[in-house]
N, C-alpha and C positions, 0 to 999 in steps of 0.2 A: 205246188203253186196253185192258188184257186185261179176257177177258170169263173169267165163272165158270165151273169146271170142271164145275158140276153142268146149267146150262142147257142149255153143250156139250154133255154127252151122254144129257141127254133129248130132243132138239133131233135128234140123227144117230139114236138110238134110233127114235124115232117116224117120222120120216123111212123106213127101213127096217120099219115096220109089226108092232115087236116091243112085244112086253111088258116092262115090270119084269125079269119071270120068264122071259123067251126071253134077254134079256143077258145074264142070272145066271146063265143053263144054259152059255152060251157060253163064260164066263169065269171058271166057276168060284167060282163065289162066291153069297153068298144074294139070293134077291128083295129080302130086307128091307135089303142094304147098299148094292145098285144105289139102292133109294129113298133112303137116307140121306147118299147120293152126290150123286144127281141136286137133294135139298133143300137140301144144304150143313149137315147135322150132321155129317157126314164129311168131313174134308179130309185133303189130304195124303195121297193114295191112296201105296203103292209105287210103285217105278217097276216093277217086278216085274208089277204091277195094271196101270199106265197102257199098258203095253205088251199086255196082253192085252186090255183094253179097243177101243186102234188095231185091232189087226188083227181083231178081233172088226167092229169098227166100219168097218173098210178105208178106215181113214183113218192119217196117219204122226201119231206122238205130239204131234207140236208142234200140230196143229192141237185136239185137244185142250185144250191150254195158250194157245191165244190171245188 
């Protein structure tokens, strides 16, 4: 069963000992969409996004999506 894209990447986030606000620095993007990400008000990031997220996160996209 896939698992949600938001858990994923609060999940590798934390894991890595970042903030919100240290992902969003990474990837370009705001504090407040990583949260909205990580809660699931946000779906359906870009792939454009998903891809900066991976390597931000040094992980391959798919696992991301699993």
């Amino acid at each position: 069963m896939a698992r949600r894209l938001g858990p994923v990447i609060k999940a590798l986030r934390q894991q890595r000992g970042w903030t919100q606000r240290e992902l969003a620095r990474r990837v370009h993007v705001t504090d407040e969409y990583v949260g909205m990400l990580e809660t699931g008000k946000r779906k359906n990031p870009s792939l454009a996004l998903l891809k900066r997220l991976a390597k931000a996160l040094g992980v391959p996209v798919a696992e991301l999506l699993e």
